[in-house]
N, C-alpha and C positions, 0 to 999 in steps of 0.2 A: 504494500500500500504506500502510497507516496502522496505528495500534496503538490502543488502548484509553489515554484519556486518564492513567487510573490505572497503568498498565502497568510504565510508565518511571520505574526502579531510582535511585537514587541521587542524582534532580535535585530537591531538596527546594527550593532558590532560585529552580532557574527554573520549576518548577509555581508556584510562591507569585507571582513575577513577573508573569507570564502570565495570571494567576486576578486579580491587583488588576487589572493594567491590563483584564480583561473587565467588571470592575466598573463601573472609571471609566476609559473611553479617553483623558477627559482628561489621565492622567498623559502622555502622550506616547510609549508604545513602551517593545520593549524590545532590547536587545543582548546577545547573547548569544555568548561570548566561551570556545571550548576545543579541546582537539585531536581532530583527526578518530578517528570513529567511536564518538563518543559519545551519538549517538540525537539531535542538535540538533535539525535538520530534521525528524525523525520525532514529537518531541513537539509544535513548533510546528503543524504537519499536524494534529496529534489535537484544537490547540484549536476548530478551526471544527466538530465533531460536539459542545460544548458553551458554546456559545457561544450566548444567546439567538435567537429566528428575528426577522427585520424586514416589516414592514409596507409596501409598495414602491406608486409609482402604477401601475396597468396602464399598459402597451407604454410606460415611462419607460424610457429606456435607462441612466441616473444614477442610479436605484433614489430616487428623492424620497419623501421621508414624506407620507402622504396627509393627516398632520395639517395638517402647515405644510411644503409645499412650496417649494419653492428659486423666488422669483419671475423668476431670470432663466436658468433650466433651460434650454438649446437644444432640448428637446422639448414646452415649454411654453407657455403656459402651465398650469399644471393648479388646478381648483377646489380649495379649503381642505377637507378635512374630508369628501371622498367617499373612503369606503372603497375600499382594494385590497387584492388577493392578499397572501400572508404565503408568505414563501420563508427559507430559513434562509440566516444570515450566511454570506458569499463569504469564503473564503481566495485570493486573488488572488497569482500568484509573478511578480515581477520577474526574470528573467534576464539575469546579469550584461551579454552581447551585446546586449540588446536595443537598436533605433536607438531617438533623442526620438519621432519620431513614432508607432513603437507605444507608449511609454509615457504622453505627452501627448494623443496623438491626432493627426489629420492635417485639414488641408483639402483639396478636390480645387480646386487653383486652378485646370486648365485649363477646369472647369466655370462656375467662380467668374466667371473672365475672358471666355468665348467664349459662355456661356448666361443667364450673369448669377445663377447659383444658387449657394446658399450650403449647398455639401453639406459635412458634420460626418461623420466617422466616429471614433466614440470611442475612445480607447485604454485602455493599465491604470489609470489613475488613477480612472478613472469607473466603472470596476468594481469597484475596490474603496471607493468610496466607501459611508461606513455600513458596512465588513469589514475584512478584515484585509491590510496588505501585505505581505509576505512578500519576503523579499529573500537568499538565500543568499551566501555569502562576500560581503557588502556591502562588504567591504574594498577587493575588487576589481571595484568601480564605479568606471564612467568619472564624469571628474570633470563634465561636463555635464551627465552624470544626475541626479549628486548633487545637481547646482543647484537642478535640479528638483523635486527631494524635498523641499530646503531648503524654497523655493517654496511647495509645496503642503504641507507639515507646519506651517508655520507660518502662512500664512494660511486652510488650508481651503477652498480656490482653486487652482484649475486654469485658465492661460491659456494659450490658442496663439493666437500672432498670425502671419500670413502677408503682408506687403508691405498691410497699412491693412485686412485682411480680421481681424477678432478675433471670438473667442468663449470662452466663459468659464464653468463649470459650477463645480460642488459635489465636495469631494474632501477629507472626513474619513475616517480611517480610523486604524486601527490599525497604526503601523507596527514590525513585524519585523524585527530581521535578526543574524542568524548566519555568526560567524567565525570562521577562524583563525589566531588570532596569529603563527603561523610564516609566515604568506605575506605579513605586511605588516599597520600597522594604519591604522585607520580614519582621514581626515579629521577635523580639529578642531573642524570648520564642522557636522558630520554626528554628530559623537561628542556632541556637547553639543545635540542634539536628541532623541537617544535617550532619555525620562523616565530608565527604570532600566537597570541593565546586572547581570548575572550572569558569573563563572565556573564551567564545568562542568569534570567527568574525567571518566572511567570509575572505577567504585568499585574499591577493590583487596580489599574483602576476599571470597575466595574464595566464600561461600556467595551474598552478592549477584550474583554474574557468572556464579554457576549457572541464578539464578533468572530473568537474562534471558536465559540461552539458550535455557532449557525454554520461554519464552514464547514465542521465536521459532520453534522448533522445533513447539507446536502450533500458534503461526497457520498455520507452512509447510501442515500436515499439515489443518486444519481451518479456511479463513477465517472461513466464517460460523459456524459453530459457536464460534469463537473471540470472535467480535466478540457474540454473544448470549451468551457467558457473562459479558462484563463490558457491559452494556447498561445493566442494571439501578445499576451504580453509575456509569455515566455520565450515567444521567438525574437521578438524584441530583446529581451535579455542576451538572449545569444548573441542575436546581431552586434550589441555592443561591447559585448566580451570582447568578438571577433577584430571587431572597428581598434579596442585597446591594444589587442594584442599586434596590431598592422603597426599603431601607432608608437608602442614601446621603444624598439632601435632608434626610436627617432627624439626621444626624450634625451635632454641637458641636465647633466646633475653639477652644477654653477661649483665652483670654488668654496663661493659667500655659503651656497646650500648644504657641500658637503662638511663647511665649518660649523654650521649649525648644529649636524648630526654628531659627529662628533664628541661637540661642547656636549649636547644634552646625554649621553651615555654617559663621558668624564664626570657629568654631575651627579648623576644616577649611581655611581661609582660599581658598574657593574663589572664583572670577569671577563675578561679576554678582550677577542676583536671582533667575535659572531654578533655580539650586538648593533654593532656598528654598519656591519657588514650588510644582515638581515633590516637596521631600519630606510638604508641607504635602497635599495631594492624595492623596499614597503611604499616610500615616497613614489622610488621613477614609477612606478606601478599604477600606484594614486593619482600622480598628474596625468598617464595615460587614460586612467580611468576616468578623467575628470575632464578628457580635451585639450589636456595642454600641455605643450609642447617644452616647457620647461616648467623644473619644481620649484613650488613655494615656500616659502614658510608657514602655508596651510596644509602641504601634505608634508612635511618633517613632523608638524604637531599631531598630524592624526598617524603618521611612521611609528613616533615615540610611545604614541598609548596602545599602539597594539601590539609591540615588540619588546616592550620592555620591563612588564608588569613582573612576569616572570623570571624574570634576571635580577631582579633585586633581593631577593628570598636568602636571609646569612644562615639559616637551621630550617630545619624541619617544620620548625615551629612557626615559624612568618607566616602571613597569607600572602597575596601576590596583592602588590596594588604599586601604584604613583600618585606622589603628591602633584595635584596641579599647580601649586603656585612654585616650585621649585622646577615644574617644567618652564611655564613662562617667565618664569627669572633667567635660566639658561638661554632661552629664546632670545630674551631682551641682550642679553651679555654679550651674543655671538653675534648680533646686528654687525655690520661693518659703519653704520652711519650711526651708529651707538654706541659710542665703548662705556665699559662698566665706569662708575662714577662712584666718590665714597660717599661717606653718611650726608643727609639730608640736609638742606640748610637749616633746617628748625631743629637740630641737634637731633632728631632720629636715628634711630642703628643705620649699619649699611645694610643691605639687602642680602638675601640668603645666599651662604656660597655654594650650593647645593649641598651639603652636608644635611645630615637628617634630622627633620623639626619633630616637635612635637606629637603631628597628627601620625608620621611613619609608622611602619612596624618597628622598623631599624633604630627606633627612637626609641624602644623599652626594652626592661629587660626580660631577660624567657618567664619571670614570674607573671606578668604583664600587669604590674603593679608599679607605678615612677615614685606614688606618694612615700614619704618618708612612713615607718613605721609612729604610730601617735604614740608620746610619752605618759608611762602609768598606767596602760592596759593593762588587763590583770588577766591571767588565765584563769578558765573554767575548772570546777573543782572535780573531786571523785563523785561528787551528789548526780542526783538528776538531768539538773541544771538543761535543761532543753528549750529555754526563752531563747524567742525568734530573735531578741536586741541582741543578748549575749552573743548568740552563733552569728550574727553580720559580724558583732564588733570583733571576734575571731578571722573573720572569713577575712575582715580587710587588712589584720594585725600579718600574721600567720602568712609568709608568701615562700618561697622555695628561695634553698642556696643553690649558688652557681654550679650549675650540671657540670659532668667530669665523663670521661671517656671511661666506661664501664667495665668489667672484665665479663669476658664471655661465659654466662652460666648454660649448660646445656643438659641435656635428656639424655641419659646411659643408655646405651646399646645402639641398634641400629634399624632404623624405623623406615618407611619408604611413603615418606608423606611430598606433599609437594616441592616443589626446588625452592632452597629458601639457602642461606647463611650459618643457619645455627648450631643443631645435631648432625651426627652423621647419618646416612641414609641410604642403599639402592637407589640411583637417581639414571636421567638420562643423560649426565653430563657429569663428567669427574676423571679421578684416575681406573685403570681397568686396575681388577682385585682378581678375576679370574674367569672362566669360561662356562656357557651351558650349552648343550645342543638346543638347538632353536625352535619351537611351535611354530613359526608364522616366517612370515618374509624376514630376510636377514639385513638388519640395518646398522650396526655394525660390528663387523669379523675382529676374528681376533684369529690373526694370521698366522700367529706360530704354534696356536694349538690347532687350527685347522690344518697346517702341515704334517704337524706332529702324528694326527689321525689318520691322514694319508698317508704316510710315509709306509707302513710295513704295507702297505695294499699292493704297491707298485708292479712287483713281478706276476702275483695275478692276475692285475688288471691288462699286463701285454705291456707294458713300459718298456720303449725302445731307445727314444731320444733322452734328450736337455728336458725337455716339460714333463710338468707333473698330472696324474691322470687323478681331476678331484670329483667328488661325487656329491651328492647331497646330504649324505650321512656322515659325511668327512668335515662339513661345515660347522664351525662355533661360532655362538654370540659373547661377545664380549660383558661381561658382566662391571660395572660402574659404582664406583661409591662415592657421592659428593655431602652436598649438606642439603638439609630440611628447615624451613621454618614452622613454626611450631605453634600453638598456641600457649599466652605466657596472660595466666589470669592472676594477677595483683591482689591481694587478701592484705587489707593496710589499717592498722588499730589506729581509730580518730577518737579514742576516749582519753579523760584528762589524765592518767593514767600517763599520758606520754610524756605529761610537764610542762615544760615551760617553751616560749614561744619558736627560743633558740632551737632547742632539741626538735620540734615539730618540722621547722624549717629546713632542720638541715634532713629529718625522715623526706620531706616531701621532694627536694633535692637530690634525693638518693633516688627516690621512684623516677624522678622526672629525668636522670641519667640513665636509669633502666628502658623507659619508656622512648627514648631514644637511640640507644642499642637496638631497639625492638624493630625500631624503625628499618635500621639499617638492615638489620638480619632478616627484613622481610615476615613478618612475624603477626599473628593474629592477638590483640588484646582484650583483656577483659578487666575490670575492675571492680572489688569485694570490697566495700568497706562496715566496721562494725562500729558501733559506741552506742552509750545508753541503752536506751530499751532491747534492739536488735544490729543485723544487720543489712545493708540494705547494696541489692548490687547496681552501684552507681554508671555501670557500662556495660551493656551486652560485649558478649563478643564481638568485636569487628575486625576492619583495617584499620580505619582512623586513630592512629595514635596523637593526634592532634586533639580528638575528642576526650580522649584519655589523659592528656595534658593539662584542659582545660578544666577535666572536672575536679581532677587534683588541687590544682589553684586553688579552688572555688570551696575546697572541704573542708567543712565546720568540724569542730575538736570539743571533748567535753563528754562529761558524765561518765559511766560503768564501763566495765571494758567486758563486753559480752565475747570472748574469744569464741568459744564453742559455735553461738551463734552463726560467726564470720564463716568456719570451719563447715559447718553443714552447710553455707550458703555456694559455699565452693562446692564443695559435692555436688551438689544440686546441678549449677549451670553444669560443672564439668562430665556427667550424667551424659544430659540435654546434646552438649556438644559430641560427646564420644556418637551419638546416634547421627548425625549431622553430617558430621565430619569425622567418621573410622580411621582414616589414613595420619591423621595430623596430632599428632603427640602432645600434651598438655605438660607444661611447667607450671606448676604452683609456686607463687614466690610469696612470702609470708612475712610480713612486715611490723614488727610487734615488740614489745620486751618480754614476752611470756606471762604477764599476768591476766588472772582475770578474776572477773566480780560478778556476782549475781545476786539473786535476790538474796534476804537473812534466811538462815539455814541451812543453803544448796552450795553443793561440794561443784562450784564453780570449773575450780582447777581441776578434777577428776574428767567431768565432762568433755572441756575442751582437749585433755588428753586421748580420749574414747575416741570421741571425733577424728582426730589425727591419725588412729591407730586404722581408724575404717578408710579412710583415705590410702594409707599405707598398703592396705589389706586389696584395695582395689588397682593398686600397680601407680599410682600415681606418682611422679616425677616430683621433689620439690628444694626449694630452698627457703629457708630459714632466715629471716636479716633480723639481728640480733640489736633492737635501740637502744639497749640499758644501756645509761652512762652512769659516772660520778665514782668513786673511793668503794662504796660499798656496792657490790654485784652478789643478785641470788641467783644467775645463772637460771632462769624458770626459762629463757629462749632457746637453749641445748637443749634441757630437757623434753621440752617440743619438739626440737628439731629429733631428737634422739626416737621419739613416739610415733613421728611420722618420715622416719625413716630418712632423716633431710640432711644436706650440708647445712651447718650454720658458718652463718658469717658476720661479723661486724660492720657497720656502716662504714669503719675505716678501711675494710678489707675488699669493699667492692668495686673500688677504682683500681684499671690495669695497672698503673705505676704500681701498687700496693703489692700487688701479684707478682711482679718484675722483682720487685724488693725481695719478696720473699722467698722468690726461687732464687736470685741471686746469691742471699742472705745460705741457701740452704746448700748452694755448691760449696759457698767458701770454709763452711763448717766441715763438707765432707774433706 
């Protein structure tokens, strides 16, 4: 189902996106970034019905230009300048599951090895070579695929190689992809290859979100009748894609122009020279797009908001955004009939020097708190203590110590969940561990025990020459072990139990370094927290570690410390998940001092023992983070850990230098 390009309400940035990048695919793609049910997918869909048609060589399976042909096409070679068929541009969709070989392509090595042929069967990359590629929640791509995109995005090259068997076609295209932020974001490796990036919503005001209902309501009611009444202005559209794309070689990017571009990235203080590169591009595109024959300083300012949102991002933790007034400050700077001027004659500051103001992200810190802590807070007691006043004036006291590079905790044994960083696992990408005879097509051998099984065949087989006579029971699969990411569910005691503001700070500093490890390792979170009355689970499982950041921040401290509670609450989703998600191995991380409180009478600390032991009992993976401080220690966080079968660790043992120290520490002693 698709809609009429024009259709769709309320995406003025990402039509304009969409429309340069069909101009000049050079800009690199685009990323498309909002929450669900806001027509993502369904606008990208509508651009391949305006999108020029291509010229293709007959029976090419790579779609080669029959101008200037790819000389080293596996279908080829093909003559320069013999006419082919004209077929309209491929929208081509990546699905998140998909294995490398349908997206790379495959070889059939048992052909390869037994017949001596060198059969190619292409995958998506080569379809959508000269189209569009399309990649839904690309958030959630395996990180091997991503490689692969890397790969073929940036060099325009598509390779598979199979045990010295290679081959190598053509694979431009237009890359796609749409997400959303709540599940997790993007790769940094993958985010900075995206030319532009857009965010969308849904529009809120009432007569816009009529006028897309009534649309969907006559395509329901009328398809074709639907799609012929807006035809007419989608050939339009094409026509002026076409008109821009004539026009583009013919665009001037001015001295004055590309000083502008320049300036505003320098101010933006973004990485490298890809930004530069991509908004210099974004412009010629735009004055093409626009009619005119050289760029202004209206399409550098619509370059910079579309190129650069994403480039400014220093953690995980940022969202994507640009200050406007630190754009037109830059703008004004790089004028050539304007040079920068100091402070004001009325004694006013001088004007921003693009460094980051207050409104940035780049302008707080990860707690996302600037205010100073207020003096004389007092922390919440062991009581009840559950008033709404108490728990803000917590919430705004209570912010996180500066995050730290984590040491990697991991899941014993060897699990075969999806490709991730963390545990080790049977994966599709790693070092080879060893060999199996193969159920299915052979994708990849492992050549010296497939020799090795041939080898005493030979003189049965009639072996006369040099070559060896291989069979299909002679064939192995190479067996792999890389890493898994895991799910990593957070169980974090918010009762007054934990003290005073400092000690809370630096617990939630410690998560919010875990939480970004997590990040990295590719890794599913969840978050447990307990105090007072119960516990209560402050985050489903997801991707978003950013949501997981955020709630941390935000979490009130105070009253009993129901550990048990937290304990069965973990159980529970971890349950939930095993049925969900079988393949993906849960780390429990436990964040606590070991005490706990319950009502008068109840053997508190027995229970939350119990618990831990049933946890145990069910195979669960966990670690222990130990927050007792001060002169005197009851050690009740071992004995936890010790119950549920866990490492413990100290909050000061969780940073990798501390790890480093330690094995250092334990060579020099031996």
């Amino acid at each position: 189902m698709t809609y009429p390009f024009g259709a769709v309400v309320g995406m003025d940035d990402m039509r304009l996106a969409l429309l340069l990048n069909a101009v000049s695919p050079a800009i690199g793609g685009v990323l498309v970034r909002g929450e669900k049910g806001t027509a993502k997918s369904t606008t990208v869909r509508a651009l391949a019905a305006v999108l020029p048609p291509v010229a293709v060589v007959a029976g090419c399976r790579f779609a080669c230009d029959p101008a200037t042909p790819d000389p080293g096409c596996p279908d080829g070679p093909h003559d320069a300048g013999v006419p082919g068929p004209t077929r309209p541009a491929r929208l081509v969709e990546l699905p998140v599951g998909a294995s490398e070989d349908r997206v790379v392509g495959s070889l059939d090595l048992e052909r390869a090895l037994t017949e001596g042929v060198k059969a190619f069967e292409p995958g998506l990359l080569a379809a959508a070579n000269r189209g569009v590629l399309y990649v839904d929640e690309v958030n959630l791509l395996h990180d091997h695929l991503v490689d692969l995109l890397l790969d073929a995005a940036a060099l325009g090259t598509a390779y598979v190689e199979r045990e010295g068997v290679s081959v190598r076609h053509a694979a431009r295209f237009l890359l796609v992809g749409t997400m959303n932020p709540e599940e997790g974001e993007l790769r940094p490796q993958l985010l900075d290859r995206f030319g532009l990036t857009v965010e969308v919503a849904a529009p809120r005001d009432p007569a816009e979100r009529a006028e897309v209902v009534r649309r969907r309501f006559a395509f329901d009611a009328d398809p074709a009748g639907f799609g012929a009444a807006w035809a007419p202005e989608e050939a339009g559209l094409a026509a002026r894609i076409a008109e821009a794309r004539t026009r583009l070689p013919r665009v001037v990017l001015s001295d004055d122009a590309l000083r502008q571009v320049t300036a505003v990235c320098a101010a933006f203080d973004v990485d490298g020279l890809r930004a530069d590169l991509v908004t210099a591009r974004t412009a010629i595109a735009h004055a093409a797009w626009s009619g005119r024959d050289e760029v202004t300083e209206d399409d550098v300012r619509v370059a910079a908001r579309l190129a650069l949102p994403h480039r400014r991002r220093r953690n995980p933790f940022d969202a994507p955004g640009l200050d406007d007034d630190t754009l037109e400050q830059a703008l004004e700077d790089s004028r050539p009939d304007d040079p920068p001027e100091g402070p004001d004659d009325d004694g006013g500051a001088p004007p921003p020097d693009g460094g980051p103001t207050g409104d940035e992200p780049g302008s707080r810190d990860l707690d996302g708190d600037s205010a100073p802590e207020p003096p004389g807070a007092r922390d919440l007691d062991e009581g009840d203590g559950e008033g709404q006043g108490a728990a803000a004036r917590e919430r705004a006291a209570v912010a996180p110590s500066d995050p730290f590079r984590a040491r990697r905790l991991e899941v014993p044994g060897i699990g075969a969940g999806a490709a991730g960083r963390r545990s080790r696992a049977r994966s599709e990408r790693g070092r080879v561990v060893g060999s199996v005879r193969p159920s299915g097509p052979v994708t990849r051998l492992h050549l010296v025990d497939t020799v090795l099984a041939a080898a005493p065949h030979q003189v049965a087989r009639g072996r006369t020459g040099p070559g060896l006579r291989v069979t299909r029971e002679d064939l192995r699969q190479a067996t792999l072990e890389g890493r898994e990411g895991n799910l990593v569910l957070f169980v974090v005691d918010a009762s007054g139990s934990m003290g005073s503001r400092q000690r809370m700070g630096a617990v939630k500093g410690a998560v919010l370094s875990l939480l970004l490890d997590a990040y990295q390792r590719r890794d599913k979170v969840g978050l447990v927290t307990f105090r007072g009355g119960g516990a209560e689970l402050a985050l489903p499982p997801t991707w978003s570690v950013e949501a997981a950041a955020a709630r941390l921040r935000t979490l009130p401290t105070g009253g009993r410390t129901p550990l048990a509670a937290g304990l069965q609450r973990a159980a529970e989703v971890l349950r939930v998940e095993r049925v969900r998600d079988p393949q993906r191995r849960p780390l429990l991380v436990v964040v606590t001092d070991g005490r706990a409180t319950g009502a008068r009478g109840s053997d508190a600390l027995g229970a939350a023992h119990a618990a831990a032991r049933r946890l145990a009992g069910a195979g669960t993976a966990g670690v222990v983070v130990d927050c007792e401080s001060g002169p005197v220690r009851l050690g009740l966080a071992g004995v936890l850990g010790a119950h549920l079968g866990a490492q413990t660790l100290r909050l000061a043992e969780l940073a990798a230098d501390a790890l480093a120290a330690t094995v250092r520490s334990a060579r020099e002693a031996a």
